[in-house]
N, C-alpha and C positions, 0 to 999 in steps of 0.2 A: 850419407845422403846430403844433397848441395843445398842448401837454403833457397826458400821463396822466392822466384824471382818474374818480372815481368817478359814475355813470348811473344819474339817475332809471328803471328800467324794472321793478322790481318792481310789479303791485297789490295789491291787497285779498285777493283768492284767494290769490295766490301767496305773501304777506307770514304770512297764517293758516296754509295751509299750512306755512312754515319753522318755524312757533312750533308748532303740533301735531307734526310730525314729530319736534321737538325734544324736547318735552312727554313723549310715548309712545314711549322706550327701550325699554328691555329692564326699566325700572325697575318697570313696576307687573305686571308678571310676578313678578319676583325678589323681592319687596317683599310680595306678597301672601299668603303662608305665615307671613313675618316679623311683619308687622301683627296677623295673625290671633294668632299666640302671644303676643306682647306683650303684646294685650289679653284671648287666655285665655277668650273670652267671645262668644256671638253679637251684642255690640254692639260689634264692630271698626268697623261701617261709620261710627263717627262719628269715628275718626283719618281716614277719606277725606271727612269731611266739615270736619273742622277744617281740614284742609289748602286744600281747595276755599277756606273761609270768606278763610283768611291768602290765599290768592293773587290773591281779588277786591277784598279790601281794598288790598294792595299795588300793585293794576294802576294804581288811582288815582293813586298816589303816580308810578306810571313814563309814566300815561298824561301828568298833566299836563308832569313832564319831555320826554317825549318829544314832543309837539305843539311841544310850547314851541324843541324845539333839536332838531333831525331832522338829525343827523350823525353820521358814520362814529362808531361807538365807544362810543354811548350812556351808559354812567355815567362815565366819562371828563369827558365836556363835563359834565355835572349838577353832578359835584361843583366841576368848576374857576367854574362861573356861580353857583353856591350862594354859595360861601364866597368870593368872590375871585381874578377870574385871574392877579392881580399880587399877590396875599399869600397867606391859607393854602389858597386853592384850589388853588395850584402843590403844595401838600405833598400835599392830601387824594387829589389828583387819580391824582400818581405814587404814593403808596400803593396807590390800586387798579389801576395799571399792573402795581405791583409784584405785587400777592397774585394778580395775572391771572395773569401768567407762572407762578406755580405753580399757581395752583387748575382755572385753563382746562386743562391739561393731562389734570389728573386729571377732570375731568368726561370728557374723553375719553375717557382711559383706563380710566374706572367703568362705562361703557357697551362698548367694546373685552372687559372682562374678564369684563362680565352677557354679551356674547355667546358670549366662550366655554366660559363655566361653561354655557348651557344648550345649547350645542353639542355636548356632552358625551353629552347626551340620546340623540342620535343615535348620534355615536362614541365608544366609548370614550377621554378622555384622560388620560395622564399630566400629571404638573407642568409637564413640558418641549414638551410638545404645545400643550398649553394656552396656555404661554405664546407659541409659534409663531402660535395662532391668533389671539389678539388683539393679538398683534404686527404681524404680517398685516395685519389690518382696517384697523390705522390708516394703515399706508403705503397700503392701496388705498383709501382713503378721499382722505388727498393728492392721490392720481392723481387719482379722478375729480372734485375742485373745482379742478382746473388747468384753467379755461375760465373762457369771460367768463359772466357775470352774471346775461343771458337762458336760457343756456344751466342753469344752475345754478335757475333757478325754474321751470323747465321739469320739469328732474329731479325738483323736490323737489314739483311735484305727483303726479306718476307716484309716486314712494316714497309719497304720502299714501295715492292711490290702493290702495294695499297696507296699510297702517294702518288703514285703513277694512274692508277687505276683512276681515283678520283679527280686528279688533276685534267685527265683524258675525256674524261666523264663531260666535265664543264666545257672545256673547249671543243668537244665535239658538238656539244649541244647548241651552240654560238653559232658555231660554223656552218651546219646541216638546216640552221634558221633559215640561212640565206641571207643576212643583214651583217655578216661577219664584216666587212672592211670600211662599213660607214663611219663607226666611231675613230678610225683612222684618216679618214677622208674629211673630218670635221675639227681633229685638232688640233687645228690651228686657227679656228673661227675662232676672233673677238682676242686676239691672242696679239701683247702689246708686249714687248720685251722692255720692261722697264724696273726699275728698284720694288717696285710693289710686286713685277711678277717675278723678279730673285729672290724676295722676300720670302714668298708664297711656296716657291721650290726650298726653301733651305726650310721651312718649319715642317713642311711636306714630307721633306725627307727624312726627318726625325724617327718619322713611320717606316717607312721604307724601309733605310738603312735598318732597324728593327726586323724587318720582315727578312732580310738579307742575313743576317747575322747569323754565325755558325759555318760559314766556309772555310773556317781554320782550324775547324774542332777536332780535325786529323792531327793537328802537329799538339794537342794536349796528348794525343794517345802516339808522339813520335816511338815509343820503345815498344810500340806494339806492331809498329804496320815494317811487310815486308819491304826488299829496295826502296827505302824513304827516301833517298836522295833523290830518286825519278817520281815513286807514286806519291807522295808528300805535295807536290808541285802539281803534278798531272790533275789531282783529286779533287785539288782546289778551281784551277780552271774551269774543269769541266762542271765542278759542280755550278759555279757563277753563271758562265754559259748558259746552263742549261735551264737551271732554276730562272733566269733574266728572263730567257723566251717562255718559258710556262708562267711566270707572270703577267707579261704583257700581252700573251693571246689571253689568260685567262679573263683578265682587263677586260679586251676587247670582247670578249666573247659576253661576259655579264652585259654589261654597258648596249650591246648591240640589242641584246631581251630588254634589257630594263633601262632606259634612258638617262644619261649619268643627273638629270636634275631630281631625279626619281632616285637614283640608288643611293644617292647619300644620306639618304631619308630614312633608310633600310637599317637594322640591324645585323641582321642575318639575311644579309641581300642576296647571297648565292641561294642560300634554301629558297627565296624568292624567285629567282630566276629560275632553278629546277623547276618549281613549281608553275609557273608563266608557263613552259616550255610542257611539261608533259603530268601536271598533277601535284593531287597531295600527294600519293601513295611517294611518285618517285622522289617528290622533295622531302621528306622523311629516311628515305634510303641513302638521299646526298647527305643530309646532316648525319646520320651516320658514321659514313666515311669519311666526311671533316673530323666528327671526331675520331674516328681510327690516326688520320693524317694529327692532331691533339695532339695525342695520346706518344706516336712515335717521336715527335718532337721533343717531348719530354722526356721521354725515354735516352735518345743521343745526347743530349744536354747532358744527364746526369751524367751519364759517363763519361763523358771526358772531362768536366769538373771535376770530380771525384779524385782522379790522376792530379791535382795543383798540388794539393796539401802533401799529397805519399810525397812527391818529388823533392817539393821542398823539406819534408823532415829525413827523409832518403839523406836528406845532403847537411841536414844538423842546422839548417836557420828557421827550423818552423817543431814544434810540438812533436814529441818523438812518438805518442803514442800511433800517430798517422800514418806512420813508418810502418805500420804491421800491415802485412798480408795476410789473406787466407789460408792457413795453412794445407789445402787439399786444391784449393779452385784460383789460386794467387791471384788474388786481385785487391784492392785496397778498402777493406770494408769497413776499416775506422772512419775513414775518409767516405768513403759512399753512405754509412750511416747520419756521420754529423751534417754531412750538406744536407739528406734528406729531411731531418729531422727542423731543420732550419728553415727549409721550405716548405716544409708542414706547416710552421709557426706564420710566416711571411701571406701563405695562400689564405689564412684565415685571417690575417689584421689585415689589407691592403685594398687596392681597388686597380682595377686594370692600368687605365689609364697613367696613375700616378707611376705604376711600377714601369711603364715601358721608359717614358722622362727619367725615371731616377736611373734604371740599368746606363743605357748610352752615357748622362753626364758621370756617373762614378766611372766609367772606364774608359773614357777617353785621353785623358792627362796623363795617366800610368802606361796604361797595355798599350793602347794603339799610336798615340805621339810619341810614350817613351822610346819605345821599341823602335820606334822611324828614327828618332834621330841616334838610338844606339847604332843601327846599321851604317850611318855614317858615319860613326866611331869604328866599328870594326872595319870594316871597311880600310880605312886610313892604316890602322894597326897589324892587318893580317892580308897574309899574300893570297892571291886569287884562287890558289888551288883549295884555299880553306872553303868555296864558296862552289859545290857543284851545280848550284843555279844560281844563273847570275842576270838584272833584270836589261834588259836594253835601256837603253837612253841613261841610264845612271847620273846621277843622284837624282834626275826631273819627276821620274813618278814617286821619288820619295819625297823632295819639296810640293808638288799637288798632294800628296796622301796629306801631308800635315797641316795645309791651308785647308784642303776640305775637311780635313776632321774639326777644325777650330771651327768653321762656319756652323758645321754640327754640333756641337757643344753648347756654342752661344745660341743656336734656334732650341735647345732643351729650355731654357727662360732662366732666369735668375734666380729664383728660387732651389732648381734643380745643380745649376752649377755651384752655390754654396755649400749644398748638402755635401756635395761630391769632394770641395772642400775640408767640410768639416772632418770628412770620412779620412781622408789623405792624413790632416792635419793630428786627428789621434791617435792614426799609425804610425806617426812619425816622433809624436810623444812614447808612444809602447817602447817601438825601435830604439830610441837613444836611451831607456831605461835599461832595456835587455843588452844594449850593448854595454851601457855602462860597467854593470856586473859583473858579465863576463868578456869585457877586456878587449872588443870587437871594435872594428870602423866606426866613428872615427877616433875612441877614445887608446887604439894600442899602439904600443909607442913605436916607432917610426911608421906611421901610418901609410898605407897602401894606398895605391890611386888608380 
């Protein structure tokens, strides 16, 4: 009998699916009142549209990794093929293992706690309730990715299936108003292009880009989806696309019931809107399916995190015990246990707010700049046919992916980008400890590069 191994059986559906599911949290709910004030102005919609901009430019940068190297764990392998798997790719690579174990968690846990701040809606909660309930989530979130593989894209188009629904729900509601294209008609009232209003977009998009995250959460599950070289690439556009327009009608659609000086006033501004629009009963039924849309978001999340840790001990730079599969259901359940457990701990110490600031500045220096300027290593190093997507205009939308992502970085505030620091900076203590011992980059002797 062959040993545990991970199964081609994701498609194209099912792959888009995981990354929209991912996509649409709880984040452009919770996020939409925030945006609005920030920017102060009926020209919010172009923080959702800056965000959209950075997340098609970056898809390039993940599509051609990801065609290029379709394995468990996605920036994992990037960075170790970039830089060197026998010099500093070993370092680059368990850095981003390292700021995974903490950052993975808290993606979870940001979505876990948007569930149950807007859960709240419904029932009254205290602190300690609160924290019960997205505590909750994530152990039953655990439960239900305890199955094989099929079983899990199966789910997560039925969860889309619900995303869609409620996504549909909102926008329809807007549109059927009759006031749907005002709040476009007025975006640019009072609207001064100036350092205050770049300002205004880059802290804006903090949120956004937040709200965006997760179009790449295909290439963590590369060893599981079928022709990754075409659906890997396909999965990510289409999902950007498609999510970019169901934000920005959703936008409009709220905004057109509830006037954006009034929405950012709003917590749960859509249950608001529902409610404006056709009642309590039905705004009770929207918040519902906000949290079903919660609920999936967490769901895809965990999963393709889970796959960081198996990959890299797969490969001998990361804790071997992460390296076990299920033996009946192969999937990585050392690895899906410790993250959830981590984001059990995370959903009950933290506050929304801080967690969305801290995600973004921990993983921009590593995952998303690393990886941009790795591709222009590889690149340089490896002949074209190693690349079956390959992005037009070459290096330009890699040089914007790295400017916009610094912009972003520096709007998380200073506080945020030290942490993200600090975090780096004791990986990089661990790493030269563990390399020391056992004889690794940079300490063996004719050292690799």
């Amino acid at each position: 009998m062959s040993a545990p191994h991970l199964e081609r059986r994701l498609g194209l559906a099912q792959a888009t699916a995981i990354n929209m599911i991912d996509m649409v949290g709880i984040g452009p709910f919770i996020t939409l009142p925030m945006v609005i004030g920030m920017m102060n102005g009926p020209y919010f919609l172009y923080a959702w549209l800056a965000g959209a901009a950075l997340s098609l430019v970056d898809a390039m940068v993940w599509s051609e990794l990801g065609a290029a190297f379709p394995r468990a764990g996605g920036s994992y392998n990037f960075l170790k093929e970039a830089y060197g798997e026998k010099g500093l790719g070993r370092f680059m690579s368990f850095l981003f293992v390292w700021q995974t174990m903490i950052q993975a968690p808290l993606v979870i846990a940001s979505a876990a706690i948007g569930f149950a701040s807007y859960f709240s809606y419904l029932v009254p909660l205290t602190t300690l309730t609160s924290k019960l309930v997205s505590g909750g989530l994530v152990v039953f979130i655990v439960v239900m990715l305890y199955r094989k593989i099929e079983a899990i894209g199966k789910i997560s188009v039925l969860l889309w299936g619900g995303v869609l629904l409620t996504m549909g729900w909102i926008i329809g509601g807007g549109l059927f108003n009759g006031n749907f294209l005002q709040p476009i008609r007025e975006m640019n009232e009072g609207l001064t292009v100036n350092y205050g209003f770049i300002a205004a977009v880059g802290f804006a998009s903090v949120k956004t880009v937040y709200s965006y995250l997760g179009y790449y959460n295909v290439c963590h599950l590369g060893a599981e989806i079928k022709n990754p070289t075409k659906n890997i690439p396909r999965s990510m556009f289409i999902s950007i696309v498609g999510i970019a327009v169901l934000y920005l009608m959703m936008n409009v659609s709220v905004v057109s019931v509830v006037p954006w000086h009034e929405a950012k006033e709003y917590e749960f501004v859509v249950s608001v809107f529902v409610q404006r629009l056709m009642g309590q009963t039905a705004a009770t039924i929207a918040t519902i399916l906000i949290l079903w849309v919660a609920f999936a978001s967490v769901f895809s999340a965990t999963l393709g995190y889970s796959r960081i840790p198996y990959a890299a001990a797969v490969d001998g730079a990361f804790f071997q015990v992460f390296a076990r599969l299920h033996p009946t259901k192969h999937f990585p359940h050392i690895s899906l246990l410790f993250l959830g457990g981590v984001a059990f701990a995370f959903s009950l110490l933290f506050r929304l707010a801080e967690v969305i600031s801290a995600i973004l500045a921990m993983r921009i220096l590593i995952q998303f700049m690393g990886q941009a300027v790795g591709l222009l290593l590889l690149r340089k190093k490896r002949p074209a046919a190693d690349f079956p997507y390959r992005m037009p205009l070459f290096p330009l939308p890699v040089i914007i992916a790295l400017l916009m992502w610094a912009a972003i970085l520096l709007s998380t505030g200073t506080t945020m980008v030290i942490s993200g620091l600090v975090v780096i900076t004791l990986g990089a203590v661990v790493y030269m400890v563990k390399a020391k011992v056992q004889q690794e980059w940079p300490f063996q002797k004719g050292n690799a590069v």
